[in-house]
N, C-alpha and C positions, 0 to 999 in steps of 0.2 A: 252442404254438410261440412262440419271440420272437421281438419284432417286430425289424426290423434296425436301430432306432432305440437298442434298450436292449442289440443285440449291443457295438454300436457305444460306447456308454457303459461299456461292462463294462471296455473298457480303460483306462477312468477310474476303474476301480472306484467305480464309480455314485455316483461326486461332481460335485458342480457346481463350475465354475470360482471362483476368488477372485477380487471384485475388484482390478483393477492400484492399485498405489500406497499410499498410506497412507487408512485412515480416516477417515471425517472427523472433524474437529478432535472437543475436547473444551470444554463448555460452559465459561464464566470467572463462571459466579454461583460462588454460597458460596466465594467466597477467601479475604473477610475484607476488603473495603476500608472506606475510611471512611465515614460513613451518609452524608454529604454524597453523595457517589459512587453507594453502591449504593441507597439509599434511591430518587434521583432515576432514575437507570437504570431500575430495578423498573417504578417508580411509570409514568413516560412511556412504555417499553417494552409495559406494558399498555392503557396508554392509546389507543397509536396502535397493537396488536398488530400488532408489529414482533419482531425478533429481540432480547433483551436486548446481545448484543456488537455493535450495530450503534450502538444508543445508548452504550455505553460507549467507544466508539471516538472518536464526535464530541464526547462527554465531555472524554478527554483531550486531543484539537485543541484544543478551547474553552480549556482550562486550563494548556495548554501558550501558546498564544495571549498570555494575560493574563500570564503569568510569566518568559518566555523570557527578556527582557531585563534583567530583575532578581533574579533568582538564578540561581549556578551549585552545582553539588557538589561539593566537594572531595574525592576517596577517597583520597588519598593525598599526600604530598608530589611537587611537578610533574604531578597528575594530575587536571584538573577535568574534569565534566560540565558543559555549557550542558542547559537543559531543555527545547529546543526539540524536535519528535517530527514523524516521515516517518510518517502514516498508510493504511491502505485498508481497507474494507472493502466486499469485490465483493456485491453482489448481483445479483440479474434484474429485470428491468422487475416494477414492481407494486407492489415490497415497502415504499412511502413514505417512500422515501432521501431525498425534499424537505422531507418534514414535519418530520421529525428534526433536518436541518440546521437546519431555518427555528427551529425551538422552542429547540434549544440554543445558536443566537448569539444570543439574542436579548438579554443582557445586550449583547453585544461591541457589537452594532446601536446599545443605546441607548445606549452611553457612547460612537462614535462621532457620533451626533446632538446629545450634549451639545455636543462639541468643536463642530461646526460651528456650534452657536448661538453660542457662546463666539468663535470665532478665525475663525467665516465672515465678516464684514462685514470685518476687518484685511485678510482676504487680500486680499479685490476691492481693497480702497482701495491698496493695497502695491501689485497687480500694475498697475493702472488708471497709479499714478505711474509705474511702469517704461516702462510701453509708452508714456507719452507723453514720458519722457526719451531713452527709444531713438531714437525718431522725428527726435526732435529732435539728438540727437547722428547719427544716419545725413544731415540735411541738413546738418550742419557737415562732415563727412566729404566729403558730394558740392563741397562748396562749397570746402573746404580742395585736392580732387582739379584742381579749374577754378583754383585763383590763378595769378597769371602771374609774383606775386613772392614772396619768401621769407618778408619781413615779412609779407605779408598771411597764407599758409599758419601761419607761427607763431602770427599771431592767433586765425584760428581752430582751433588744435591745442591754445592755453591756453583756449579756450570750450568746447570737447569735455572737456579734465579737469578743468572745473568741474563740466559737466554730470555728467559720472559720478561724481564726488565725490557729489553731490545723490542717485545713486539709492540707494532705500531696499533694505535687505535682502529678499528673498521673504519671503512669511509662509506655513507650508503647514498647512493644517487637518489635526490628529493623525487619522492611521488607524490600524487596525488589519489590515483585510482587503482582499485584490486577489482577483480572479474571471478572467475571460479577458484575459490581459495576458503578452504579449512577450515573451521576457528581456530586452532592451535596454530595453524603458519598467517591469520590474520591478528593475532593477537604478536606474534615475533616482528612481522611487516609494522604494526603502529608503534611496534615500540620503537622500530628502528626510525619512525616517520614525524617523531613525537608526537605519540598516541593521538594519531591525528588521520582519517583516509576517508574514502568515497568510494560508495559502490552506484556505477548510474550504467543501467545494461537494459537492453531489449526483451532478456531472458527472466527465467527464474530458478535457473539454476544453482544460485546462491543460496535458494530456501531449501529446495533439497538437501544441500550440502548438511543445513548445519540441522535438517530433520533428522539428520543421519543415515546420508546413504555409502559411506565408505564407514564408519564406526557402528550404525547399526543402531545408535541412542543418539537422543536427540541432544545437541551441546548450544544452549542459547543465552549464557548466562553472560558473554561478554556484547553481544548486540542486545542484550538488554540493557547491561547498564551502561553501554557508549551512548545509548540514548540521553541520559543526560549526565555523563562524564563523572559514574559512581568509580572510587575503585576497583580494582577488580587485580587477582593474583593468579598467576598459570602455573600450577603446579605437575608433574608427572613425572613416571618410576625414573624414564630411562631420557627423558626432557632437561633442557634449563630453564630454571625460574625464571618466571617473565612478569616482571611488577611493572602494572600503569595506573598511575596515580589518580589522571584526568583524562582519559580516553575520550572521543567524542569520536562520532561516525554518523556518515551521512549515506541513507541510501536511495537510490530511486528507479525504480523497477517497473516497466509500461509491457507487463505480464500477460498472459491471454486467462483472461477468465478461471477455464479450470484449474489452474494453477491455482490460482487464488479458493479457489472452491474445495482441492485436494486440503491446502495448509488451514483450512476452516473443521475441516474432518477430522483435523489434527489436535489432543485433547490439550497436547502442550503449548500449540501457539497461542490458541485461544485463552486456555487456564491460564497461564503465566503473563499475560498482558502482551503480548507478542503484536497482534493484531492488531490492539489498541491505542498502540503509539504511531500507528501509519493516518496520513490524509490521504483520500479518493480522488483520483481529477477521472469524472466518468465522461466522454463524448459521446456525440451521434454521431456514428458511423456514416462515410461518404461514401461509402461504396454502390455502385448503380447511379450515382451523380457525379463521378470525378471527370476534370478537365482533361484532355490531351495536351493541349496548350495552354496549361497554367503562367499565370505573371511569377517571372522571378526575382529573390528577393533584391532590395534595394541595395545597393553596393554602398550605401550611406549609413543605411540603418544596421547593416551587417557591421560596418564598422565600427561604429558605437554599441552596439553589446561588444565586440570582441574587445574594445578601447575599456569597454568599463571591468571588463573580466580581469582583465590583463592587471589596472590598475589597482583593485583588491587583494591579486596575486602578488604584485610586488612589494605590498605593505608586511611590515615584519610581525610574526606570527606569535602569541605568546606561551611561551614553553619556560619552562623551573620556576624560577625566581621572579619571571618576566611576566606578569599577566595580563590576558586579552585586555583590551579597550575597553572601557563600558561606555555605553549610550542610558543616556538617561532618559524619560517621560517627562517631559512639561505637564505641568498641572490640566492645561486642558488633555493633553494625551491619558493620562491616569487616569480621568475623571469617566472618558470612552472606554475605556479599559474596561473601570470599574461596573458600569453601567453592562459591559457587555458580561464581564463575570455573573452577576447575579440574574440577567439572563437566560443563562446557562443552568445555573442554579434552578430557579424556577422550574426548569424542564427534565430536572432530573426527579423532581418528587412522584410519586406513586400517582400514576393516572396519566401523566402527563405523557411529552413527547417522547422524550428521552429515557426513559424508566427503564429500558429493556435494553441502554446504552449507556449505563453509568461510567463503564472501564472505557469508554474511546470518548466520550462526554466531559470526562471528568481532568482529563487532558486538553481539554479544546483554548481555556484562557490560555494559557502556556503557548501553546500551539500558536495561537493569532499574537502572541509578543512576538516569537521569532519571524510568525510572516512578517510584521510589522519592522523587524532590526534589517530585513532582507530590505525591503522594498526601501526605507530610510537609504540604506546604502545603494540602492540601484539609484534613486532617485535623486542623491546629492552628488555635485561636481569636485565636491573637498568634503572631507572627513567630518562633519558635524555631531557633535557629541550630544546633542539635543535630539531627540525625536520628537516632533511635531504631532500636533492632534489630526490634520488632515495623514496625513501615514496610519496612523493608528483608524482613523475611520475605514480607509480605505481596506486594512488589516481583517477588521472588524465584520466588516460586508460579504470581504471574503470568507471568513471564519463562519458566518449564518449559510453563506451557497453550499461550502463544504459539508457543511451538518447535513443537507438534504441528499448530497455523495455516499456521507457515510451512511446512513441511514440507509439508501438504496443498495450498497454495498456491503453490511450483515446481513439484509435480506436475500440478495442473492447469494451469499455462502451458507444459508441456513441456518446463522447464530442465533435467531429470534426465535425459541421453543416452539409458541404458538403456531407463530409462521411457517418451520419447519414441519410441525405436525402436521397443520395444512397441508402444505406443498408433497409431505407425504403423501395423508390421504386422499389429495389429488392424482398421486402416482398409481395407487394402486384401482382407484375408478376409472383410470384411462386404460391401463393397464388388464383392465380383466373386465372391461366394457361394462361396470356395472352402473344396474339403471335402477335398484332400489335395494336397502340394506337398512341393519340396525345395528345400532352403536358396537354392540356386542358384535358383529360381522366386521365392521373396520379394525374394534381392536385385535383381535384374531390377528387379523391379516397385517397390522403392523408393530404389536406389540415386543419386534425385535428391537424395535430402538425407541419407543416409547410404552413401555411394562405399566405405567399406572394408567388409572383409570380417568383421572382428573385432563391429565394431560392429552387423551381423547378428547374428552370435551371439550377442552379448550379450541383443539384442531377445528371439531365438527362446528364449534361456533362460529369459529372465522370463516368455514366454508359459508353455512349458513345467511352471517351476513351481506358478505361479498355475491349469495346470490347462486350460488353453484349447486344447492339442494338446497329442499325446502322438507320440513320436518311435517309429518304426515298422522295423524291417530290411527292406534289400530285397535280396532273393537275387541274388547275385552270378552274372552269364552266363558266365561266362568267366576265362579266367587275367591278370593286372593287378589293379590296385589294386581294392579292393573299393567300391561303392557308396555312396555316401553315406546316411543314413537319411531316410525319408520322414517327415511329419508329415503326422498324422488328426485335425482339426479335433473338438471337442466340438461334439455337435449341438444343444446348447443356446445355443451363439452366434448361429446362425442363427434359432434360434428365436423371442431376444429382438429380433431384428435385423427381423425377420419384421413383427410384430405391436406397435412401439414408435411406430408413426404418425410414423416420419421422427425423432423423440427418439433421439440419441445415448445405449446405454444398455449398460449389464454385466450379461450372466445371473443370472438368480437360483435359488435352489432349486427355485421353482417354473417353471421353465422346463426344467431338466431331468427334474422329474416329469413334467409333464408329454407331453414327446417321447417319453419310454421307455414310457410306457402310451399313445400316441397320442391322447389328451386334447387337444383346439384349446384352444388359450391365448386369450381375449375379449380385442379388441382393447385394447389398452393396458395390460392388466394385467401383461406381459414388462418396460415398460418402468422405468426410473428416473427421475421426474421431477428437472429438475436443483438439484442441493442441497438434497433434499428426502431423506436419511439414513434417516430414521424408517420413508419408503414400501417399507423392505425385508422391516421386522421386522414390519409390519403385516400384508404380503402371505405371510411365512411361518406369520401366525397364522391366515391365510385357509386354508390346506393343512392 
């Protein structure tokens, strides 16, 4: 006799659900970048057994960091790239997102430390004069305010424009990196840096910042347009104007998850293109496989990324009158380009791949110039003003892996309506063990943050597909419209839901084997540890 567990599955024809959304990304070794790049990636990636696209990510912060302000791309006529790059790469607590950071600034570090040997004693002696000219000009003021006659005010009005004659220019110690800082005191910093800086942190504390957590309103209007070097004016009551012409800013943030998921709940990062302007570098998680005694990295290969860091650091920067370098596209490189453009295109029309990612889609050519201007320059030994078609392929390659990133990463922040609905109505059938319901039952129960009706459906479709309920008739009592159809929950949602120790998780095959032959699942073996991919195919090879 069956049991009512595998009755119940029959109408699944004894399939296990599909996870919601897209898979996880696809790995970015074997591309083909330049050995500077993957050589050093590899090498520290093993070192500190870490995810290799986590080091590659801080990689291109680093490198974007050092080049932003001195070259741009040209692809076309009226059509440059800046190389400045929006990064993230989310992990979970553990995965040694500091050590990475810490090891790949560590050129940016030492050539900020040069400068401060270099231009730190000018600045003190600079600022030390001002503040005792000020002073002294604020006692000509108070004294100028008490004259009781004109000549005497006159006099001291021609003492005060002596004095400010006398003050010296600031002198500001070149940086390169800001950490937890403002908008208003990051937009004062770039001006003083010529509208030029890098934000490359472990944290994401920077998002908070500027969601507003000391003003309370969110202020994003200059990290959006540093994105690509709009201008932008700082104005406020009791502030000094702060005009930057060409701003550019680079950031790159190897965040944990929620973070990323909070600033998704957020209507401004999203509504305003916020999110749209960043690439994904998403890993598999090594944790439960890491070495003790990992290889460390090569004292050769370490010095050729820092040799090549060093080297774009010392090329001079373009500011006023002086502007960046352009690199140009050889005819075969544009022709890649172009080819990859209408690509892109194609997948954004209605049905398609990308339809529900126009605003991160719609940036993507753009996007693969600058990887393209990056790797040009990691990859040449001198300065070549030509970009080559293999650079651009390789750009290219990377630009198609990333789409699979971002795509998995608006999923996971619940950008994708549908999807969202889903992953709702998935929350509250875990959430209140329900094992049969009608449409009219879900909306109820989640119509806080999806009120229409359509947008149900949509949900319950995706569940539907993916296998998670199966929509059921229900005989009709009587003369009027006929009843709407019920939905019978796969008993393997509960199963995994059951036995995941509070882990948010998605059935697996062996969760439905196990129900229909009444087999207890060991605790935790239902579940999916998170970003942890591989834990599927391993646990299929255990059945």
């Amino acid at each position: 006799m069956n049991s009512p567990g595998a009755d119940i599955i029959s109408l699944f024809r004894n399939k296990a659900p599909v996870p919601l959304g897209p898979e996880f990304p696809p790995s970015l070794a074997a591309i083909g970048l330049p050995a500077v790049i993957e050589n050093y990636a590899h090498e520290l990636s093993e070192s500190l057994q870490v995810p290799y696209e986590m080091v590659l990510c801080n990689f291109f912060g680093v490198l974007s960091a050092a080049s932003q302000r001195k070259f741009c791309v040209q692809v076309k006529e009226g059509y440059c790239e800046s190389l400045n790059l929006y990064l993230l790469s989310p992990l979970p607590p553990g995965e040694r997102k500091s050590a990475v950071t810490q090891s790949v600034r560590k050129p940016l570090l030492h050539w900020e430390k040069e400068q401060e040997g270099k231009y730190g004693s000018l600045a003190q002696e600079a600022q030390s004069k001002r503040l005792t000219l000020e002073r002294a000009i604020e006692h000509r003021r108070n004294q100028a305010a008490r004259a009781k006659t004109a000549q005497a005010r006159n006099a001291m009005w021609q003492e005060i424009q002596e004095l400010e004659a006398e003050l010296p220019e600031p002198v500001h110690v070149p940086r390169l990196l800001a950490d937890d800082i403002t908008p208003e005191c990051l937009a004062q910093l770039m001006e003083q840096q010529g509208e030029c800086l890098a934000v490359i942190e472990a944290e994401g504390g920077l998002f908070d910042t500027f969601a507003g957590r000391y003003s309370q309103m969110p202020n994003l209007d200059l990290i959006l347009k540093a994105f690509s070097g709009e201008p932008c004016r700082v104005d406020r009551k009791h502030g000094q104007h702060i005009g930057l012409n060409h701003p550019l800013l680079t950031i790159c943030v190897t965040t944990q998850p929620d973070v990323l998921r909070s600033m998704a709940s957020n209507s401004v990062f999203r509504g305003r293109g916020f999110l749209a302007r960043f690439l994904f570098f998403y890993g598999k998680s090594r944790l439960g496989f890491r070495l003790a005694e990992p290889p460390s990295v090569a004292a050769a290969t370490e010095q050729a990324f820092s040799t090549k860091i060093e080297s774009l650091l010392s090329l001079r920067s373009g500011t006023g009158d002086r502007p960046p370098q352009t690199l140009t596209l050889t005819p075969g490189a544009y022709e890649i380009w172009k080819d990859f453009f209408y690509g892109v295109e194609a997948q954004l029309r209605p049905g398609q791949r990308l339809e529900h990612l126009t605003d991160w889609a719609g940036k993507l050519p753009g996007q693969v110039v600058r990887l393209a201007g990056l790797l040009h320059l990691a990859s040449s030994s001198s300065v070549d003003i030509s970009l080559d078609s293999s650079v651009m392929q390789a750009a290219a390659a990377l630009g198609n892996r990333l789409t699979g990133h971002a795509l998995f990463a608006f999923h996971d922040m619940g950008c994708d309506e549908p999807s969202a609905c889903a992953r709702n109505a998935l929350d509250w059938i875990k959430g209140r063990h329900v094992e049969r319901f009608s449409l009219r039952d879900c909306q109820r129960a989640i119509r806080g943050r999806f009120p229409k009706k359509k947008q149900i459906q949509q949900g319950i479709g995706m569940l539907e597909e993916h296998g998670y309920i199966v929509s059921v008739p229900v005989p009709s009592s009587g003369p009027g419209r006929p009843p709407g159809p019920n939905y019978v929950v796969h008993p393997a949602v509960h199963a995994a839901a059951s036995c995941s120790d509070g882990v948010p998780s998605q059935p697996t095959q062996r969760d439905t084997y196990c129900f229909a032959t009444c087999v207890p699942v060991g605790a935790g073996e239902g579940g999916k540890p998170p970003f942890d991919p591989s834990f599927n195919a391993r646990e299929k090879e255990a059945v």
